[in-house]
N, C-alpha and C positions, 0 to 999 in steps of 0.2 A: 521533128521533121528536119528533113537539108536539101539545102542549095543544090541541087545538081544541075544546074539549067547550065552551067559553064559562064555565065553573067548574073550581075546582080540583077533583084526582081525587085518590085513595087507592089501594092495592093495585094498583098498575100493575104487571102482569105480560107480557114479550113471551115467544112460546114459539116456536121453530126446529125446524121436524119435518123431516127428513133425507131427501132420495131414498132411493129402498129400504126404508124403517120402520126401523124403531128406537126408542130411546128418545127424546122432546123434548128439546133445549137450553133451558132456562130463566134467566133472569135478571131479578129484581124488583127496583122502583123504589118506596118507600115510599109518596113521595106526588109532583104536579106541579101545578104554581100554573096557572092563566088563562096561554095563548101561550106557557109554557114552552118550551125545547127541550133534549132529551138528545141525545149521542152514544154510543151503547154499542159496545165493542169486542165483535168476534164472539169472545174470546179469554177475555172475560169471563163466556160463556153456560159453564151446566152440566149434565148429567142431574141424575138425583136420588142417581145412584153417585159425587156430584163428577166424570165426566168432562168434561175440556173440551174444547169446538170446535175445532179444526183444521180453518181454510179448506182445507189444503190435501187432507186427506181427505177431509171432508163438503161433501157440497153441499146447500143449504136447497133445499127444495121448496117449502115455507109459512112463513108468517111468520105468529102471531097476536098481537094485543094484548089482553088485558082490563084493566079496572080499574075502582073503585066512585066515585061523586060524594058530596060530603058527607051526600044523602039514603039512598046505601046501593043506588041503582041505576045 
């Protein structure tokens, strides 16, 4: 993923919602400077039970991102 907000962000959070429902995959990024870029492994995401993503059984449906700017929006 990358920075494009034109400002560094906080709480960066990407969430991975599964065909079928289920619980989200989560994996949060503290903070990302101006033009940043991450690579996150899909191996790396988790519920909130610690389980982890297995490309090989789940498939993403949605990807979301949030995160706050130094004003907190």
């Amino acid at each position: 993923m990358e920075n494009r907000a034109g400002r560094p962000v906080n709480d960066v959070q990407v969430a991975i919602r599964p065909v079928g429902g289920g619980p989200d995959f989560l994996q949060k990024v503290s903070t990302m400077d101006t033009g940043e870029r991450k690579e996150l492994a899909l191996s790396e995401f988790r519920t909130s039970d610690k389980v982890s993503l297995n490309p090989m059984f789940i498939r993403p449906q949605q990807v979301t991102v949030t995160a706050r700017d130094d004003q907190g929006t």
